[in-house]
VOBA-1610 file (N, C-alpha, C; in pm, whole numbers, padded with zeros to 5 digits, always signed):
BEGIN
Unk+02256+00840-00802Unk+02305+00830-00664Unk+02200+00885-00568Unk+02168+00771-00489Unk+02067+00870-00361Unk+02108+00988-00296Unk+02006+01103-00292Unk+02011+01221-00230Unk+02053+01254-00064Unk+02102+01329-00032Unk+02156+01312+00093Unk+02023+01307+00213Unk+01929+01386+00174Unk+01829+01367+00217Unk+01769+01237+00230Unk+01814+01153+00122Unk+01723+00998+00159Unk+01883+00911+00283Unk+01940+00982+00277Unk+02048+00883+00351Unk+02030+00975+00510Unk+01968+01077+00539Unk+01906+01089+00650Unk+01802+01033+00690Unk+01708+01036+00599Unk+01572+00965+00638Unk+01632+00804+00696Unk+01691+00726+00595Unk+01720+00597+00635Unk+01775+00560+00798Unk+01909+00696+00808Unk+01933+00724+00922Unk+01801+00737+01022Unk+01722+00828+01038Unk+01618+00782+01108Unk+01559+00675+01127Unk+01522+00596+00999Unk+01470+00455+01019Unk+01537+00373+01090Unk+01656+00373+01044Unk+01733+00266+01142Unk+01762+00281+01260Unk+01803+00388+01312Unk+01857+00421+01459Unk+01756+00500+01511Unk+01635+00520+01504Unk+01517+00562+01547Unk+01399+00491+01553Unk+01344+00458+01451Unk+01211+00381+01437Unk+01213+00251+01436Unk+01325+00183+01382Unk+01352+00102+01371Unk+01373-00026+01496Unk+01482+00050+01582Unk+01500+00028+01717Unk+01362-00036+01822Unk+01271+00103+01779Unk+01134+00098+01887Unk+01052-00046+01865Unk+01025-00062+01680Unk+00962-00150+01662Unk+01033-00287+01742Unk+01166-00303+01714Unk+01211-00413+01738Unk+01190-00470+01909Unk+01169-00340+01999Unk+01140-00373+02173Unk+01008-00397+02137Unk+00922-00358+02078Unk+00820-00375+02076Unk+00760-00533+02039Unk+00883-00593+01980Unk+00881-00769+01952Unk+00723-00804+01896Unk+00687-00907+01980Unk+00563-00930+01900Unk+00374-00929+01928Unk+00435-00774+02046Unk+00335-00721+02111Unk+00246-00648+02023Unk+00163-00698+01928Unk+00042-00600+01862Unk-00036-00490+01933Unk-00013-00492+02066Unk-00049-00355+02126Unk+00018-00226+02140Unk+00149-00283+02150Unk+00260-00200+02185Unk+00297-00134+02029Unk+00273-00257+01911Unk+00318-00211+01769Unk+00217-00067+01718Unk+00110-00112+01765Unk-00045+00006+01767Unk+00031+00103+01790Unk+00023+00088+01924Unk+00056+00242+01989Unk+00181+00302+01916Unk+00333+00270+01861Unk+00376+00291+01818Unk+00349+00355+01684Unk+00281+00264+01619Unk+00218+00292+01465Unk+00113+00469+01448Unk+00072+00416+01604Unk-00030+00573+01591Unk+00069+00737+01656Unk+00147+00658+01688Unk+00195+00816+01715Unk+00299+00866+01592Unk+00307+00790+01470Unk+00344+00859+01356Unk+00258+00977+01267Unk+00138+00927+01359Unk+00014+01058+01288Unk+00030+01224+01340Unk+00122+01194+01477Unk+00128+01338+01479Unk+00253+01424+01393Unk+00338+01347+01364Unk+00402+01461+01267Unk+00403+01443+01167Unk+00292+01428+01089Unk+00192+01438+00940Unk+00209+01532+00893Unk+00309+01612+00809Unk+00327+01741+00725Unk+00190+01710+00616Unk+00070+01733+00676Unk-00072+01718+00512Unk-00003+01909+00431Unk-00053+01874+00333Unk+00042+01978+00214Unk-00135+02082+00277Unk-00066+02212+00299Unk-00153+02333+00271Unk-00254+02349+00237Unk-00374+02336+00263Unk-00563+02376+00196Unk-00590+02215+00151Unk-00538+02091+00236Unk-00580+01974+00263Unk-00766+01975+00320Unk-00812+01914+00266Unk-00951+01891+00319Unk-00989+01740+00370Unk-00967+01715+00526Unk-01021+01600+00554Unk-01160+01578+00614Unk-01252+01469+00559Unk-01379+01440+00577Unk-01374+01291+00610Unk-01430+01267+00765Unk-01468+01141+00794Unk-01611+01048+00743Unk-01607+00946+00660Unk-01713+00893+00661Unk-01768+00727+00682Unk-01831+00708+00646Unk-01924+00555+00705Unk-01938+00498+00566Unk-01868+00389+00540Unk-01832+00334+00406Unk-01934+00225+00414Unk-02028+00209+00400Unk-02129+00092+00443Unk-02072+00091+00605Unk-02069-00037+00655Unk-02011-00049+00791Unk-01879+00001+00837Unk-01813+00043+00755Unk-01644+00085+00763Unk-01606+00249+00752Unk-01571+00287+00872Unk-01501+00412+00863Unk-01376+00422+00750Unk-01409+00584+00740Unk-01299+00621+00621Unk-01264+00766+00648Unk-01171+00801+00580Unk-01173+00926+00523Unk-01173+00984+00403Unk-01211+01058+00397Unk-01203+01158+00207Unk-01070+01264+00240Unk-00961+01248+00187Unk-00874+01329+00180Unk-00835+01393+00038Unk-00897+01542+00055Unk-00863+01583-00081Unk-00791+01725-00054Unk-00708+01769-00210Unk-00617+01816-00181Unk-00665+01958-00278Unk-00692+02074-00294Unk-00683+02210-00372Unk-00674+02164-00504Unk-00760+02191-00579Unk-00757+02174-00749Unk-00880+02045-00763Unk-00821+01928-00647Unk-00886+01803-00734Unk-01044+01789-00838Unk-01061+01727-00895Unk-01187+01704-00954Unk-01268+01589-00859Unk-01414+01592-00812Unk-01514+01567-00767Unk-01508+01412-00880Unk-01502+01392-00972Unk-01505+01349-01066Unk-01429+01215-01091Unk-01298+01216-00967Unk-01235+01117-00997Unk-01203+01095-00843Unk-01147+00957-00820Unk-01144+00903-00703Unk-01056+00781-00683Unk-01000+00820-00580Unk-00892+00664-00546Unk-00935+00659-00420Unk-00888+00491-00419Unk-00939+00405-00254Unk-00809+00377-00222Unk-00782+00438-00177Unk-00656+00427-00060Unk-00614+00348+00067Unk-00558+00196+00027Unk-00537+00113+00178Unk-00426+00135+00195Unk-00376+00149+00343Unk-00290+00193+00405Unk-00188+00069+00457Unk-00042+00089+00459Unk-00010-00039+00531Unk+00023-00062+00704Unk+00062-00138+00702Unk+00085-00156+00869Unk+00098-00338+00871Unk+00111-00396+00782Unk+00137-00572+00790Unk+00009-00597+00868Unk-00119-00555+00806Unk-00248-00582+00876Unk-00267-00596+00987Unk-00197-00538+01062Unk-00201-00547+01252Unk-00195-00421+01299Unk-00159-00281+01207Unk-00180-00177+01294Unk-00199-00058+01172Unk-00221+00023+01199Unk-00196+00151+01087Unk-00337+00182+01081Unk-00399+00315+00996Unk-00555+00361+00985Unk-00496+00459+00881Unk-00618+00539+00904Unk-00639+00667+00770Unk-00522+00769+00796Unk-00517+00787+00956Unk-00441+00870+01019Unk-00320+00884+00980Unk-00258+00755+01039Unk-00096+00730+00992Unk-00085+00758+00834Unk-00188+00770+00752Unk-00146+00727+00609Unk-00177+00856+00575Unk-00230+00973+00653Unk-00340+01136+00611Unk-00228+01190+00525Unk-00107+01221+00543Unk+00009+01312+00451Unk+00026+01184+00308Unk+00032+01084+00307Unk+00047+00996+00215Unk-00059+01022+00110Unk-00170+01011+00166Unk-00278+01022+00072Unk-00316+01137+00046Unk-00281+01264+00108Unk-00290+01415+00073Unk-00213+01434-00019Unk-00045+01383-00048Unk+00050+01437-00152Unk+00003+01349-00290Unk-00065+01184-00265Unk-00145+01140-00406Unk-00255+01192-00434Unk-00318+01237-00403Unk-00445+01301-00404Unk-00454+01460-00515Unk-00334+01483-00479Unk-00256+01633-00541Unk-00202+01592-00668Unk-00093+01492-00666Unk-00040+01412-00798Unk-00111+01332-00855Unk-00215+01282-00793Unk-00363+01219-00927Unk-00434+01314-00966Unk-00469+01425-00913Unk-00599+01478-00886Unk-00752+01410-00866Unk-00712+01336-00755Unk-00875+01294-00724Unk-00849+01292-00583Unk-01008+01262-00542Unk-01012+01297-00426Unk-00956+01132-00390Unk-00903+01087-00251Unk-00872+00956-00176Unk-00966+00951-00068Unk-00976+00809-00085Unk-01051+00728+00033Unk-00988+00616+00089Unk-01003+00714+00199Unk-00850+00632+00269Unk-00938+00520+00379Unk-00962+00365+00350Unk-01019+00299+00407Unk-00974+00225+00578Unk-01025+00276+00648Unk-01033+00206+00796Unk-01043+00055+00797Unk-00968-00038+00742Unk-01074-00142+00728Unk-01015-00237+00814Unk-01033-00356+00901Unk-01031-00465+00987Unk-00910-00485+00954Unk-00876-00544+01167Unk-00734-00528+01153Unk-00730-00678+01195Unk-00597-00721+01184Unk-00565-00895+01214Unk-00456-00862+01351Unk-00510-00922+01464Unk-00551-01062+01481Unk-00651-01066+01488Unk-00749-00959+01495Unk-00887-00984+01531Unk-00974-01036+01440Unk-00937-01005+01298Unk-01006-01002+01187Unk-00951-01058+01102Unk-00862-01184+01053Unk-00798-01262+00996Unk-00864-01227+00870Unk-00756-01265+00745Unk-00794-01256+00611Unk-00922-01407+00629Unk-01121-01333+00513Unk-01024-01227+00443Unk-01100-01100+00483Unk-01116-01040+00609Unk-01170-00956+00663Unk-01143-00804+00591Unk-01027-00762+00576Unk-00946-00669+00505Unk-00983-00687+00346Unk-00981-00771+00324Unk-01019-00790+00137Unk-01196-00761+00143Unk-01257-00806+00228Unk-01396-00766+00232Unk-01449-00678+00247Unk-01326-00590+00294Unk-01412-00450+00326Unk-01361-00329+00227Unk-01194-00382+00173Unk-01183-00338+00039Unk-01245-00323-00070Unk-01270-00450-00146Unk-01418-00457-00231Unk-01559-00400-00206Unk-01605-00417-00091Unk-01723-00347-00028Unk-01691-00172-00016Unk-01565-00126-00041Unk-01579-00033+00001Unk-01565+00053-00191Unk-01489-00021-00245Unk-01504+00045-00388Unk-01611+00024-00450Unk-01702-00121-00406Unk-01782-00102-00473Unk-01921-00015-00451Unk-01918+00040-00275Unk-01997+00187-00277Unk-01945+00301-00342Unk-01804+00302-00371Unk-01796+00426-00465Unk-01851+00423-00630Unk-01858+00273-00665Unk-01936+00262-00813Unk-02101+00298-00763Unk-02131+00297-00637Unk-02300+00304-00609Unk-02310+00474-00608Unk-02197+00542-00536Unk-02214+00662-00555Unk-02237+00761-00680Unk-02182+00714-00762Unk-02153+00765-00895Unk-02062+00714-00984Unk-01940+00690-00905Unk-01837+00720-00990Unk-01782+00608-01094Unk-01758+00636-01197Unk-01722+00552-01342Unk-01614+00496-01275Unk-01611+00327-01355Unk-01459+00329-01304Unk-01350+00329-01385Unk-01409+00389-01508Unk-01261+00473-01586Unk-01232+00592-01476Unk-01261+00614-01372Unk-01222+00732-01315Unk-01183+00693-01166Unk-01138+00578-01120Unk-01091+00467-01012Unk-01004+00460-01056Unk-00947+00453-00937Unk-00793+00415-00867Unk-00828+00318-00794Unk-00782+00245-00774Unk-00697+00146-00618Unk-00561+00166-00629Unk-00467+00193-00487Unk-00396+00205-00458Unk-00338+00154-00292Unk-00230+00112-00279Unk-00194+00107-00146Unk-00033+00087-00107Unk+00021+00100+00004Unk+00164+00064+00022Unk+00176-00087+00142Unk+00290-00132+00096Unk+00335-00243+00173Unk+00222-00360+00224Unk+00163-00398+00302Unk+00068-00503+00313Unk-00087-00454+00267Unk-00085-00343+00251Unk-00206-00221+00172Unk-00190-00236+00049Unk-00056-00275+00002Unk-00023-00280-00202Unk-00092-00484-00182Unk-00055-00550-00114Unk-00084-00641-00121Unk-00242-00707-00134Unk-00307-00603-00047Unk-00494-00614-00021Unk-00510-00521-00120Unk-00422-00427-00191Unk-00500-00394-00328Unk-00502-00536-00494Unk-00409-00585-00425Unk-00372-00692-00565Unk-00475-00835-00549Unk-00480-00824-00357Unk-00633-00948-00366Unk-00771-00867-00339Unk-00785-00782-00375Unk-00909-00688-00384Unk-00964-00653-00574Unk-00821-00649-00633Unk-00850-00689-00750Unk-00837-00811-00812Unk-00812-00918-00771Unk-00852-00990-00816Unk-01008-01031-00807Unk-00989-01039-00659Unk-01145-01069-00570Unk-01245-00969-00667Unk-01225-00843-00770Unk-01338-00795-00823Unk-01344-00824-00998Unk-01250-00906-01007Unk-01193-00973-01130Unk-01325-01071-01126Unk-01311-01135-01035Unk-01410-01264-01031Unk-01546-01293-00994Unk-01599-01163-00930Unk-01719-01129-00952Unk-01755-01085-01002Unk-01704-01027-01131Unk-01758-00952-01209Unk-01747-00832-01244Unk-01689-00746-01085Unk-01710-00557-01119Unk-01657-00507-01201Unk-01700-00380-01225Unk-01601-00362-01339Unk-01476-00304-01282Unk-01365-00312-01324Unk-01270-00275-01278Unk-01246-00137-01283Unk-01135-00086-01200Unk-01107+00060-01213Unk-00989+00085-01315Unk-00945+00222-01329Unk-00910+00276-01450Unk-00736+00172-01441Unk-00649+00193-01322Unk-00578+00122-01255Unk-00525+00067-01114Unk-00426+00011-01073Unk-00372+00012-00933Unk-00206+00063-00993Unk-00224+00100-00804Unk-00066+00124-00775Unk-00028+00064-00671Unk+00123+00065-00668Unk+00160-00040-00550Unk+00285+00019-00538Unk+00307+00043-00365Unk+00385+00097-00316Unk+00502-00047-00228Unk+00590-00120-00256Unk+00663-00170-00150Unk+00553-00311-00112Unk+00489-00323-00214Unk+00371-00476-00168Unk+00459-00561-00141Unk+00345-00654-00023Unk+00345-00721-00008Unk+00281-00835-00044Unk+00348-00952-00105Unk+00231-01053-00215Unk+00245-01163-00165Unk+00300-01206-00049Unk+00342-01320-00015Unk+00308-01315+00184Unk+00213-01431+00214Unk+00207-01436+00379Unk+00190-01596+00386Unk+00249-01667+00320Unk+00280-01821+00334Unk+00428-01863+00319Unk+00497-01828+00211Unk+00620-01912+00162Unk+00741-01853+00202Unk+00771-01703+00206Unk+00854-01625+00250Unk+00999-01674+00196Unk+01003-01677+00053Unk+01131-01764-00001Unk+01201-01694-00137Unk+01131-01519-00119Unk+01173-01427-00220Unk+01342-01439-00224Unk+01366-01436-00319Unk+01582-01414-00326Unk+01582-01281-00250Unk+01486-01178-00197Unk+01553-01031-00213Unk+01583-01094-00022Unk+01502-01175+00049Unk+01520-01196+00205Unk+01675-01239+00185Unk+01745-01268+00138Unk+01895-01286+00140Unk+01965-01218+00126Unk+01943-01137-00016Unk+02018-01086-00082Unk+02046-00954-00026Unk+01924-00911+00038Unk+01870-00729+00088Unk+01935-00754+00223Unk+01910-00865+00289Unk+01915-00856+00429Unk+02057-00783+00498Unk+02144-00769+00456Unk+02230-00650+00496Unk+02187-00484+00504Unk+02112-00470+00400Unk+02100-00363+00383Unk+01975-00324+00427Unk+01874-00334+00435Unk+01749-00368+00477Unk+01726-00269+00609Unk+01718-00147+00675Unk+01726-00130+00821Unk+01640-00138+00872Unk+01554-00191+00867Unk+01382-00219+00912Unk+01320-00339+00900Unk+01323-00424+00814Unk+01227-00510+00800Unk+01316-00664+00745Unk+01248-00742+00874Unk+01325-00909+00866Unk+01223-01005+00837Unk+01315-01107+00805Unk+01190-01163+00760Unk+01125-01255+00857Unk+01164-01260+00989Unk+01117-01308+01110Unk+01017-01176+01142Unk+00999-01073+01103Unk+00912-00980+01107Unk+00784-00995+01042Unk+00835-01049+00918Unk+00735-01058+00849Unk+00634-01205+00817Unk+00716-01263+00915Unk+00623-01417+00973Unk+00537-01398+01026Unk+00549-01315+01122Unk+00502-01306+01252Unk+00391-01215+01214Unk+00408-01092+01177Unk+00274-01018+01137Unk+00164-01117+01023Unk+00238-01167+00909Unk+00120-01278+00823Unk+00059-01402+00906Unk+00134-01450+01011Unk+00040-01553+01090Unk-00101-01480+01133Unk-00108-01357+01240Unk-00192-01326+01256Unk-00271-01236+01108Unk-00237-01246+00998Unk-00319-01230+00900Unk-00382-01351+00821Unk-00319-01457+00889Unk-00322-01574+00782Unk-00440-01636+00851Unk-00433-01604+01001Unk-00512-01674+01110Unk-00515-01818+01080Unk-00630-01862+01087Unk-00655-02028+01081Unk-00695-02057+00977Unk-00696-01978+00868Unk-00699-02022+00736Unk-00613-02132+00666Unk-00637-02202+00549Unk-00567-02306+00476Unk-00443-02216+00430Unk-00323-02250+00480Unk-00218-02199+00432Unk-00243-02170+00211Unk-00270-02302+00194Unk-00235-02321+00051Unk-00359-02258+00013Unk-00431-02166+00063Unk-00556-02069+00010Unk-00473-01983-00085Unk-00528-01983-00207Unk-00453-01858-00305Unk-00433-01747-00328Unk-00541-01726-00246Unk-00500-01545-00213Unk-00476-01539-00148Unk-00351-01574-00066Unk-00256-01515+00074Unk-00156-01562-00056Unk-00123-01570-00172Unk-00003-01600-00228Unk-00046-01558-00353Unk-00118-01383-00353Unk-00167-01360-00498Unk-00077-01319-00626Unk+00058-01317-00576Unk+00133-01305-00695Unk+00166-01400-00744Unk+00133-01537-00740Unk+00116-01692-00756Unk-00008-01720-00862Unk-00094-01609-00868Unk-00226-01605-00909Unk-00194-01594-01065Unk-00323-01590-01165Unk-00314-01584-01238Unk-00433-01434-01258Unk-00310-01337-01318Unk-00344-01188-01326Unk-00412-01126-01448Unk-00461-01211-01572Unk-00505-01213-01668Unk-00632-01127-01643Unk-00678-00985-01718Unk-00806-00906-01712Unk-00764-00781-01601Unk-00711-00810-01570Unk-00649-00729-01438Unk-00579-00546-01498Unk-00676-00481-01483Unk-00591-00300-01541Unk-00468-00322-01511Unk-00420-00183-01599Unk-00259-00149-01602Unk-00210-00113-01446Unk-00102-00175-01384Unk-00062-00156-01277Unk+00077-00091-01288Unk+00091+00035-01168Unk+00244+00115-01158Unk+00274+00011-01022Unk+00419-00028-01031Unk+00508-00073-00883Unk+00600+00023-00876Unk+00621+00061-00749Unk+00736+00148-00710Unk+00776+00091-00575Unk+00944+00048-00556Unk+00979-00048-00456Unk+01162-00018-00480Unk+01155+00022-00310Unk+01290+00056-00280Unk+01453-00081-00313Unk+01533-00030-00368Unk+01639-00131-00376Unk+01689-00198-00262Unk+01685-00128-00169Unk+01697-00194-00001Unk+01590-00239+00063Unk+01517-00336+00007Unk+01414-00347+00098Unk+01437-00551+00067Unk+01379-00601+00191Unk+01417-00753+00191Unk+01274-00809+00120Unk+01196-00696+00100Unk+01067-00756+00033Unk+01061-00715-00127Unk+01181-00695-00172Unk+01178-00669-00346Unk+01163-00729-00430Unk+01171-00858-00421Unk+01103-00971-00460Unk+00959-00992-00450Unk+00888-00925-00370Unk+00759-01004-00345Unk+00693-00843-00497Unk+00766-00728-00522Unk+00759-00639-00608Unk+00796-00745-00778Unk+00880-00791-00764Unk+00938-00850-00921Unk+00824-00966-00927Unk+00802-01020-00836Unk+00746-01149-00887Unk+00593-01079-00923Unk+00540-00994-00878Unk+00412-00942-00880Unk+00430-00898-01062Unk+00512-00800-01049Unk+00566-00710-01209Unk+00540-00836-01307Unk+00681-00921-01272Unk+00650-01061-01361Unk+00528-01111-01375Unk+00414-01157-01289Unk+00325-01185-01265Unk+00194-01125-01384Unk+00218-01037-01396Unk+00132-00887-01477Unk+00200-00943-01580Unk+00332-00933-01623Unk+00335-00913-01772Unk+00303-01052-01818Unk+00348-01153-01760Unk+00307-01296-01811Unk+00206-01324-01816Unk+00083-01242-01786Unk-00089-01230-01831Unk-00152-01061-01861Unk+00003-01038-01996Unk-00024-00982-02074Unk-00119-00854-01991Unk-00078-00798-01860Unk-00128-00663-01807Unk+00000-00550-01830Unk-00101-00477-01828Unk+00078-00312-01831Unk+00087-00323-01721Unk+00239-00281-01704Unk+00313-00294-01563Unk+00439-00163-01645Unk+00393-00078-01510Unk+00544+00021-01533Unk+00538-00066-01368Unk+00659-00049-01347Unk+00785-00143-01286Unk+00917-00063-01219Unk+00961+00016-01134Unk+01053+00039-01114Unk+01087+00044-00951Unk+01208+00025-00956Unk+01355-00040-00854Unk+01398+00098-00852Unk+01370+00156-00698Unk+01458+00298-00671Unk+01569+00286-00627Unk+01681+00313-00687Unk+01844+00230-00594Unk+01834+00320-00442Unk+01919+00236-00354Unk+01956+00342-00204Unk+01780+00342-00150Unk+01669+00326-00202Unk+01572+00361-00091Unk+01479+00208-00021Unk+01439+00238+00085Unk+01381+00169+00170Unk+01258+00188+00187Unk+01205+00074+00248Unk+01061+00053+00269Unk+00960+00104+00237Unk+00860+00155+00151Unk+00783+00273+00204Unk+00847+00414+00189Unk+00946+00406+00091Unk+01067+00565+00125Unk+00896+00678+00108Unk+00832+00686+00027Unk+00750+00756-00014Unk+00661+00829+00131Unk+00728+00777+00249Unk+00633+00846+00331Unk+00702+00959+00366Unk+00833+00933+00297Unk+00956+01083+00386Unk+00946+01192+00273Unk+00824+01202+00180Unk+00828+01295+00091Unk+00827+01467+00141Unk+00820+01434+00257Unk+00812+01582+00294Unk+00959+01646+00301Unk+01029+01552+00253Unk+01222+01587+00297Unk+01311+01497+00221Unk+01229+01397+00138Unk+01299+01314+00061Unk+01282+01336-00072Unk+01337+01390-00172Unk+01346+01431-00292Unk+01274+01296-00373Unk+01362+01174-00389Unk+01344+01056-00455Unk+01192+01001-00411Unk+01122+01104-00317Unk+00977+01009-00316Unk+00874+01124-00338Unk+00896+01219-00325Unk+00829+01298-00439Unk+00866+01285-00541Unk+00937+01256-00622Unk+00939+01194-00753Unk+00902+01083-00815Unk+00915+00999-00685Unk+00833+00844-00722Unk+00654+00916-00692Unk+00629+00958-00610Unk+00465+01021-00604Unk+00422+01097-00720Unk+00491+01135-00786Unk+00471+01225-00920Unk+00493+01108-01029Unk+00575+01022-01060Unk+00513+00950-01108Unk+00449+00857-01148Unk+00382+00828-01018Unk+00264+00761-01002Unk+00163+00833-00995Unk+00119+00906-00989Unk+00061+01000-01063Unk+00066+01069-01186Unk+00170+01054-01265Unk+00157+01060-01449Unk+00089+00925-01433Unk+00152+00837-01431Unk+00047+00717-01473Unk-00114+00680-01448Unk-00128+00756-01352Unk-00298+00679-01337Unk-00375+00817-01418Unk-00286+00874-01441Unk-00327+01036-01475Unk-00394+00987-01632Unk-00299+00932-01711Unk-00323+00907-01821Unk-00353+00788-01843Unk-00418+00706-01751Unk-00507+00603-01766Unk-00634+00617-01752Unk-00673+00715-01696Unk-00766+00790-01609Unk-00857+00838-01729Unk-01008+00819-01786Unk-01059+00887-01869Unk-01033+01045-01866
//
């Protein structure tokens, strides 16, 4: 049974955050500004260390947390339905994984849509892990990770390094992905849509057009859980039971095991979107952050 704590948080989402986005309609300026003032009440956990840097052409941050090892490293994309969000909004997110992997995160700045239509975001993903293989680091000792349209540019970032060749990292994680910005015909847009207090799927048109830009709809990576996932590391999903995008989570899971990849896989009942950002007060997402972190832990050389 969900914790009373997650049935406040939701309460917030819906009759708080929820509300704003929706005046905010389909103003990408207005969604910005909204999106950035979630950075000021960022609970980062105690003896947090943030470092800004220059990822080839792409700002970042290094967010590391007391204990970590130098040694190991996750690339951290953030979500926002590729139209708004940065390192900022995501700084407490990637401080509490950073603690539950032990490695340091690199939380990538990377091109936003409308300006920068896919696959601007996938280019600077790949470009940006693959300066962390230039730096040093093994990629038995890589992560990729991301939440909601960030879980989605981690799943076409690995593919995209599937097919050139790199070597891959130890695994991914995926928070609430998004795998779908063409067809929008998951069972969960029906089934969730009562319960859902945030996210429609007229929401989620509207943000993938300006990701889709003027690209060929039937391009295959705007529909990478359609893909064929064969070579692809062991992947963790973690994805709320109320969310209208839980489907675009199963078909991905499915996706993995039907080309024979590990997939831990789990459906949190009672939580929503992204619950993992209310870990500072939500029991059920520090527990989903912990274990997603056993898992890359022990994938992890």
């Amino acid at each position: 049974m969900p914790s009373l704590q997650s049935y406040l948080f939701r309460w917030i989402v819906q009759f708080y955050i929820a509300p704003q986005y929706r005046r905010a309609g389909n103003s990408i300026s207005e969604l910005r500004k909204l999106t950035d003032l979630t950075a000021r009440f960022q609970r980062v956990p105690a003896g947090t260390q943030v470092r800004t840097v220059l990822v080839r052409d792409t700002a970042a941050e290094w967010v590391c947390t007391p204990s970590v090892t130098d040694k190991r490293a996750g690339l951290y994309l953030h979500g926002g339905a590729f139209v708004m969000g940065s390192p900022a909004t995501h700084r407490e997110l990637a401080a509490r994984l950073s603690a539950t992997i032990g490695a340091r995160m690199l939380v990538l700045d990377y091109r936003l849509a409308p300006e920068h239509p896919f696959p601007a975001a996938m280019n600077d993903a790949i470009s940006a892990y693959c300066w962390l293989l230039d730096e040093g680091y093994e990629p038995e000792r890589l992560v990729i990770g991301g939440d909601s349209a960030g879980g989605g540019l981690v799943l076409q970032s690995l593919i995209g390094l599937r097919d050139i060749g790199a070597p891959l990292p130890a695994a991914g994680f995926f928070m609430s992905p998004v795998t779908d910005w063409v067809r929008f015909d998951g069972e969960s847009f029906a089934t969730r849509m009562g319960v859902d207090p945030w996210i429609t799927k007229e929401m989620c048109r509207v943000t993938a057009a300006a990701y889709v830009g003027e690209n060929n709809p039937e391009t295959r990576l705007l529909y990478p859980a359609g893909m064929e996932l064969t070579g692809l590391p062991p992947v963790c999903i973690h994805v709320g039971d109320h969310e209208v995008l839980l489907s675009d989570s199963e078909r991905l899971a499915e996706a993995a095991r039907s080309a024979v990849v590990e997939v831990e896989f789990k459906v949190w009942e009672g939580m929503v979107h992204v619950f993992q950002s209310g870990a500072s007060f939500v029991p059920e997402a520090r527990r989903s952050l912990a274990e997603i972190g056993q898992f890359i832990q022990a994938r992890m050389r």
